[in-house]
One Martini backbone bead per residue (centre of mass of N, CA, C, O) as a GRO file, in nm:
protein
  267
    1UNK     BB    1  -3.160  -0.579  -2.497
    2UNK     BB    2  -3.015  -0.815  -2.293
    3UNK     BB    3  -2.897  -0.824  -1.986
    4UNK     BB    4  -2.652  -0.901  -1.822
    5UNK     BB    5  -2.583  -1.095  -1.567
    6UNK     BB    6  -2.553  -1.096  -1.243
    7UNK     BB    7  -2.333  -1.093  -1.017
    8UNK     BB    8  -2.243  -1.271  -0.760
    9UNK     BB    9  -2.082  -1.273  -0.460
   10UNK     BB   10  -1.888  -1.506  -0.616
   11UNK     BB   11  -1.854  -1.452  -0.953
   12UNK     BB   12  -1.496  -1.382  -0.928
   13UNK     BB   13  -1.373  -1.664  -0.812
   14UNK     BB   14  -1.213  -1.745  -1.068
   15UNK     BB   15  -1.050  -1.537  -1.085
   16UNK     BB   16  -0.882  -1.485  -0.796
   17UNK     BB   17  -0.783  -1.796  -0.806
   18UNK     BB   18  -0.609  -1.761  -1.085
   19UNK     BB   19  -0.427  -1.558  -0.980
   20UNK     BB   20  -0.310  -1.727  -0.715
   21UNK     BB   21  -0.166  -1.899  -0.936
   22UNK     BB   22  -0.016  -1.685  -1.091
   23UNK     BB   23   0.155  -1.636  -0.857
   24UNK     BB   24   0.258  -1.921  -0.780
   25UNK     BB   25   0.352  -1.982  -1.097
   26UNK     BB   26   0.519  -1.729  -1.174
   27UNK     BB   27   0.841  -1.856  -1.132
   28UNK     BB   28   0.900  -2.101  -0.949
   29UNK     BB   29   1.165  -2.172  -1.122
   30UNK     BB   30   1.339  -1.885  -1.062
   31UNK     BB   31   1.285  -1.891  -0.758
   32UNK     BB   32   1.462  -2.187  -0.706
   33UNK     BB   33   1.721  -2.098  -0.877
   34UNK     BB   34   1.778  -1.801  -0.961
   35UNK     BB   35   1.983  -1.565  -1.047
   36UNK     BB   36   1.952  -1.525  -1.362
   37UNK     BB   37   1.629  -1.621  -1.408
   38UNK     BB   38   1.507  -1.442  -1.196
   39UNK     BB   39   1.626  -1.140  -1.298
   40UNK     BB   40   1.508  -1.163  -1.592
   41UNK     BB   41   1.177  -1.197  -1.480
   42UNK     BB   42   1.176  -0.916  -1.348
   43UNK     BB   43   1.304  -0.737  -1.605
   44UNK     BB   44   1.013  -0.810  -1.753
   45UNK     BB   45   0.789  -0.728  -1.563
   46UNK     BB   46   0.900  -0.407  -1.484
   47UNK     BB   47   0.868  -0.353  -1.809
   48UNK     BB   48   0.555  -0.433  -1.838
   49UNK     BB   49   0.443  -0.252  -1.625
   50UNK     BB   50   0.550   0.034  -1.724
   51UNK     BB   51   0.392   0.014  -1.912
   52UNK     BB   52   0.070  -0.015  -1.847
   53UNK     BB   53   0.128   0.283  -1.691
   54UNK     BB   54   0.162   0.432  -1.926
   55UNK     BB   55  -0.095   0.351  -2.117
   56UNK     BB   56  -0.313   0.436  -1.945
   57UNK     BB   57  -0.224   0.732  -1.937
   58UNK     BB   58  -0.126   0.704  -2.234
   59UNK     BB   59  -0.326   0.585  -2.502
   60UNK     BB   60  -0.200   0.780  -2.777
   61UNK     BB   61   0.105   0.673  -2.716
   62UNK     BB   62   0.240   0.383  -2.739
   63UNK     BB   63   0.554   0.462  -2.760
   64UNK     BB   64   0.597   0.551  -2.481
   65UNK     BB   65   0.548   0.354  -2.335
   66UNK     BB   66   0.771   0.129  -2.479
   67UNK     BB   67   0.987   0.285  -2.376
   68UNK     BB   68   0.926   0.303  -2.070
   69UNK     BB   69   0.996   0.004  -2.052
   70UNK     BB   70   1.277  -0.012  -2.164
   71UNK     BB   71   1.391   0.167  -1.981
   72UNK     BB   72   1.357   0.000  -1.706
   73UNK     BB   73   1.507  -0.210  -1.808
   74UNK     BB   74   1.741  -0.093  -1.807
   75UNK     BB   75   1.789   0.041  -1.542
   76UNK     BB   76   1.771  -0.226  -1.349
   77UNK     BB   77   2.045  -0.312  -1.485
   78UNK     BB   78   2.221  -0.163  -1.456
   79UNK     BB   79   2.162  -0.133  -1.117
   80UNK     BB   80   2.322  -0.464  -1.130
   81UNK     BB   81   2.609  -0.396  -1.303
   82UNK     BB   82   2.713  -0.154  -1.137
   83UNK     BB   83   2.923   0.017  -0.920
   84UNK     BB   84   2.711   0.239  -0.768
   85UNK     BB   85   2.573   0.159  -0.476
   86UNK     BB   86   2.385   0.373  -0.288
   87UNK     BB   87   2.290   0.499  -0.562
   88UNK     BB   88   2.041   0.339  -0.671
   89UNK     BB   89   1.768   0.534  -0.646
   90UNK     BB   90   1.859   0.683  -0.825
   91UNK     BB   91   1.869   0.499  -1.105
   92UNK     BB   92   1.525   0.419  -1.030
   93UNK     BB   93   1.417   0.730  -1.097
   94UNK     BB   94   1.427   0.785  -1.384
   95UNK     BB   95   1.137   0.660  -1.514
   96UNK     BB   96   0.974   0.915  -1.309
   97UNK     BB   97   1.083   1.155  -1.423
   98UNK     BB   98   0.989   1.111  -1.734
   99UNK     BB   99   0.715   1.086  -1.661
  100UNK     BB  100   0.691   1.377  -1.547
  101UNK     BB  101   0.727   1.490  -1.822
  102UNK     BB  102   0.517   1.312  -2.051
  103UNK     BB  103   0.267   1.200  -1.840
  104UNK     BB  104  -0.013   1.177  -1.794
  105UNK     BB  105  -0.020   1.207  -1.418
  106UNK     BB  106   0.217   1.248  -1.337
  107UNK     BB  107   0.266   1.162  -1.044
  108UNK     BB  108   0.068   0.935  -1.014
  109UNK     BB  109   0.315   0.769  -1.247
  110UNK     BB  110   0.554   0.828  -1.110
  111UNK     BB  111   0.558   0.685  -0.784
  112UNK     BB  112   0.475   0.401  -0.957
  113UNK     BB  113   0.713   0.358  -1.101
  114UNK     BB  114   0.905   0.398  -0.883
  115UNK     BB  115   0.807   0.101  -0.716
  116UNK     BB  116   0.840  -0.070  -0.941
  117UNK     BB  117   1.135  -0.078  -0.929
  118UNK     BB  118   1.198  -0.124  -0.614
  119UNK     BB  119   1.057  -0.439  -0.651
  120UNK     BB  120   1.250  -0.548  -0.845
  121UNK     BB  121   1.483  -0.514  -0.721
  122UNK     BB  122   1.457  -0.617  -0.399
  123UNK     BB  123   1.403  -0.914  -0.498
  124UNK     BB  124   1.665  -0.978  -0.630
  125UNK     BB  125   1.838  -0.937  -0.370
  126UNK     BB  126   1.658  -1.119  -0.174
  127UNK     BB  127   1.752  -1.372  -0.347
  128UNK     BB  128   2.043  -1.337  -0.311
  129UNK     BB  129   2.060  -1.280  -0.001
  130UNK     BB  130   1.837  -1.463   0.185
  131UNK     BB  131   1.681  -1.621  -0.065
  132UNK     BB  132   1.383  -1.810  -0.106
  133UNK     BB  133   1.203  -1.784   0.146
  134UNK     BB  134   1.132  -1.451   0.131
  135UNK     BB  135   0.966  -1.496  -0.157
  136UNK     BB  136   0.761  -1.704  -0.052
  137UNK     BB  137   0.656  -1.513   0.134
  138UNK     BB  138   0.518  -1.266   0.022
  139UNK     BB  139   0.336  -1.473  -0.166
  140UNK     BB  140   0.169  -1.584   0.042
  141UNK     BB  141   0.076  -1.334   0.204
  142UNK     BB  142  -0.057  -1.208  -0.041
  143UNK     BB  143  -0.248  -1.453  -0.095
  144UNK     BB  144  -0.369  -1.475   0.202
  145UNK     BB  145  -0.466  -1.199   0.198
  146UNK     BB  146  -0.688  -1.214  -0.044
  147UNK     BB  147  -0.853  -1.491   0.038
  148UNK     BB  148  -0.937  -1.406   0.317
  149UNK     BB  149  -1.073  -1.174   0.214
  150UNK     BB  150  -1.264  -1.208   0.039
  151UNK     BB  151  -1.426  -1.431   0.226
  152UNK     BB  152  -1.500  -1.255   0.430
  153UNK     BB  153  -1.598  -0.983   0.318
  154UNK     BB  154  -1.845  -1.187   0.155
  155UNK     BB  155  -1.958  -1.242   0.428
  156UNK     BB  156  -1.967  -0.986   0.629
  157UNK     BB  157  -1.895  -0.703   0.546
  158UNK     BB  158  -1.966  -0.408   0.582
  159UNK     BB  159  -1.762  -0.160   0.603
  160UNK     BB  160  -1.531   0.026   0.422
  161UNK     BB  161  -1.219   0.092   0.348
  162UNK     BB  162  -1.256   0.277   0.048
  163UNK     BB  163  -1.511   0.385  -0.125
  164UNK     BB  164  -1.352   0.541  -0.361
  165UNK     BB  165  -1.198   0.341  -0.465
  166UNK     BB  166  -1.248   0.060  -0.326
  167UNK     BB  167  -1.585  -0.078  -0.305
  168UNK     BB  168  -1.519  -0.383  -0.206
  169UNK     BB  169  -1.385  -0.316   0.045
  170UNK     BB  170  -1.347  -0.417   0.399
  171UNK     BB  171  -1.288  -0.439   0.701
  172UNK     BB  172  -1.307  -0.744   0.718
  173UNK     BB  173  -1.122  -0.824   0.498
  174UNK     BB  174  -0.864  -0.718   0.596
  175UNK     BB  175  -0.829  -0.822   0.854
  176UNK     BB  176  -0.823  -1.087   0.756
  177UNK     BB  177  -0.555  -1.019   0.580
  178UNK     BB  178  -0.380  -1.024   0.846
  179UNK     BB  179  -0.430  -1.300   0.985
  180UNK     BB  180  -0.331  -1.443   0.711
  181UNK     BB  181  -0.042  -1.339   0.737
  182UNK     BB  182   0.006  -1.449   1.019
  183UNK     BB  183   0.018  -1.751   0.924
  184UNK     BB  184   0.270  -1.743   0.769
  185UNK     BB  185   0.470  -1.630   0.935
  186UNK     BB  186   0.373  -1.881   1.168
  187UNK     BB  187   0.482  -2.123   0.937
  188UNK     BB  188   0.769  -1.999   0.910
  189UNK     BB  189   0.847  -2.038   1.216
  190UNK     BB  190   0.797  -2.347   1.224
  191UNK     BB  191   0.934  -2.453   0.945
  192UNK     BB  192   1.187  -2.301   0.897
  193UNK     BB  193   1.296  -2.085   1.143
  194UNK     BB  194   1.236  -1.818   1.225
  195UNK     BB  195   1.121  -1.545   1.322
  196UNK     BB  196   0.882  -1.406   1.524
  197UNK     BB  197   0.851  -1.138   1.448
  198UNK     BB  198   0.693  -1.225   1.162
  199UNK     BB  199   0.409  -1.254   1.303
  200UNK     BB  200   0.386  -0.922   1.279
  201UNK     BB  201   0.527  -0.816   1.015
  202UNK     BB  202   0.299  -0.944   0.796
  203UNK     BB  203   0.063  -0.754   0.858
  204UNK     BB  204   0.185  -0.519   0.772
  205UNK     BB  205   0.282  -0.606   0.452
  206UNK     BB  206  -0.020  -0.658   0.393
  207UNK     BB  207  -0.094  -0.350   0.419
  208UNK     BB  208   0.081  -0.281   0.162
  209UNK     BB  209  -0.059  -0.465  -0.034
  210UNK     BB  210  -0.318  -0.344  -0.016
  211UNK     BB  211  -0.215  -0.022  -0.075
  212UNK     BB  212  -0.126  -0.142  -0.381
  213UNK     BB  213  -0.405  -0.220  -0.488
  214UNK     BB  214  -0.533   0.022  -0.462
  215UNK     BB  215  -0.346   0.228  -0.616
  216UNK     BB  216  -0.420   0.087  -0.863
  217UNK     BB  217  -0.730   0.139  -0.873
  218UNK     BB  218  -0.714   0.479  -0.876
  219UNK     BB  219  -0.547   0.473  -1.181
  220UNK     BB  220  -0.781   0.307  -1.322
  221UNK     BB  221  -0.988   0.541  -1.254
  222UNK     BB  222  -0.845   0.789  -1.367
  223UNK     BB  223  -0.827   0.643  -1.660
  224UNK     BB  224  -1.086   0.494  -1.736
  225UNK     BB  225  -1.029   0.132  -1.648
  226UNK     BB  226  -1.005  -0.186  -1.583
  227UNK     BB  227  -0.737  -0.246  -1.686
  228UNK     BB  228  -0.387  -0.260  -1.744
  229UNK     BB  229  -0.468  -0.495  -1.960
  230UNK     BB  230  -0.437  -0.814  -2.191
  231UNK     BB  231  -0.223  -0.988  -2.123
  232UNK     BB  232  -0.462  -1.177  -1.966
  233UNK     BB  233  -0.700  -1.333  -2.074
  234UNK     BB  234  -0.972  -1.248  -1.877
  235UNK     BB  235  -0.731  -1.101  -1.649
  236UNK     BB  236  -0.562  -0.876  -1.792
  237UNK     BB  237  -0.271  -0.783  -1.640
  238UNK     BB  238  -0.026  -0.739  -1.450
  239UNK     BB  239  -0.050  -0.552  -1.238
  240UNK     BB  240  -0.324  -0.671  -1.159
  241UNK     BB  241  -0.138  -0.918  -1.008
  242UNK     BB  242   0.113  -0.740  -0.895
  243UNK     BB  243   0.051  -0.478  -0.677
  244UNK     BB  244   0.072  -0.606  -0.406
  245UNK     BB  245   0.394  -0.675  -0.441
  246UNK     BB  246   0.488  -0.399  -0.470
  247UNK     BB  247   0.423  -0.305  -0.182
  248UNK     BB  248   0.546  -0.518   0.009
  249UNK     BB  249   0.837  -0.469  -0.116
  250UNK     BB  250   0.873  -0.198  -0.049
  251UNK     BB  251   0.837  -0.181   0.259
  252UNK     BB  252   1.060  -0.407   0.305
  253UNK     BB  253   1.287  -0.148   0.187
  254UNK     BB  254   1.179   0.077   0.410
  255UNK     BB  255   1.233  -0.090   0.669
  256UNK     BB  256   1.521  -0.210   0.637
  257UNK     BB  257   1.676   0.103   0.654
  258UNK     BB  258   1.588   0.148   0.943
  259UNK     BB  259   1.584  -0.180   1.026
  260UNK     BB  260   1.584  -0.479   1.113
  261UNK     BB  261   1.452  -0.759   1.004
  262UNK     BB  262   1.243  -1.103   1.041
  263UNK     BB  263   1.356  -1.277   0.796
  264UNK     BB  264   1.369  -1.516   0.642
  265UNK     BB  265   1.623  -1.805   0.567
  266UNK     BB  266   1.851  -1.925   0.283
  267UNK     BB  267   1.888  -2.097  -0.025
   0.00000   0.00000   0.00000
């Protein structure tokens, strides 16, 4: 039998390309739109995202992955039509408790669970609160930390940044996405009108974003899967599209929280 020929150095790059296309292209009209279409395709991918992570997790168990998607989406919409105020961390907690009560690899089923909802909601509340300049800055950042790294990191090597979770990584690649979202930032700054402080704080979100990259990945390394799903012919799952904003977003709501943060804003 022949074996398949090996990946050179670059073998990957449509791939990553076309990920950076479809985080960019995924809902482009929805978030420019905002309100109620916005929030439908959030309520959308939240439950697919969760379907994927319990499917991984439980994989001989097909009906409570979907299951516990409905369920996501479900308590996510709650706890946006309901007027439960404060308490909403308890409400979008639901779908992690239940995680750990059926799913195998409790723990860290239920935690990722858990950052799956809070991404949901605060993307909803930042397009509803802030604008749409906010969600376009996430993204763009989240892309420009990925494709930076990605080209630093495969052109000098280097030290591995996590070599036991995810061994492609390099300190090289990393610093790089730090440098690009540094620059997303300062873009927002001179083109939007945003706060200086934004050109500090994006590299600190692109570090959330990179360890929810990890994260996705020791997932996936524990349930031993390359991917999160089929659902992007061979490109995988949501889950493994949207991993870095998963973190980013994550960040962003428990700093926010802290803190006032220098977020651009718009309409």
């Amino acid at each position: 039998m022949r074996r398949a020929p090996k990946q050179g150095r670059w073998g990957d790059l449509p791939k990553r390309m076309l990920s950076a296309v479809i985080m960019l292209g995924v809902g482009a009209i929805d978030v420019w739109m905002g309100g109620l279409s916005f929030a439908i395709l959030v309520l959308v991918l939240t439950g697919v995202m969760v379907w994927e992570l319990v499917r991984m997790q439980q994989p001989n168990g097909p009906w409570v992955a979907i299951a516990m998607g409905v369920l996501a989406t479900v308590m996510l919409y709650a706890v946006l039509v309901l007027p439960i105020g404060p308490l909403w961390p308890l409400a979008l907690i639901v779908p992690a408790l239940v995680c750990a009560a059926l799913v195998q690899h409790r723990k860290v089923a239920a935690v990722y669970a858990f950052a799956i909802m809070i991404a949901g909601f605060a993307l909803i509340v930042l397009r509803d609160e802030a604008g749409r300049p906010v969600i376009l800055w996430l993204v763009a950042l989240v892309v420009a930390s990925d494709v930076m790294g990605y080209f630093v990191g495969r052109s000098l090597g280097g030290p591995k940044f996590w070599p036991r979770i995810s061994p492609n990584k390099t300190w090289s690649g990393t610093i790089a996405g730090w440098f690009g979202a540094a620059l997303v930032g300062l873009a927002f700054v001179l083109l939007q009108g945003a706060p200086w402080g934004l050109v500090v704080l994006s590299p600190v979100i692109a570090l959330a974003g990179q360890l929810g990259d990890i994260a996705e990945s020791w997932i996936k390394r524990r349930a031993q899967v390359k991917d999160s799903s089929r659902l992007i012919p061979g490109h995988g799952g949501v889950l493994d599209r949207f991993d870095a904003l998963i973190g980013a977003v994550v960040a962003v709501t428990l700093l926010s929280l802290l803190f006032p943060l220098p977020l651009p804003e718009g309409a």
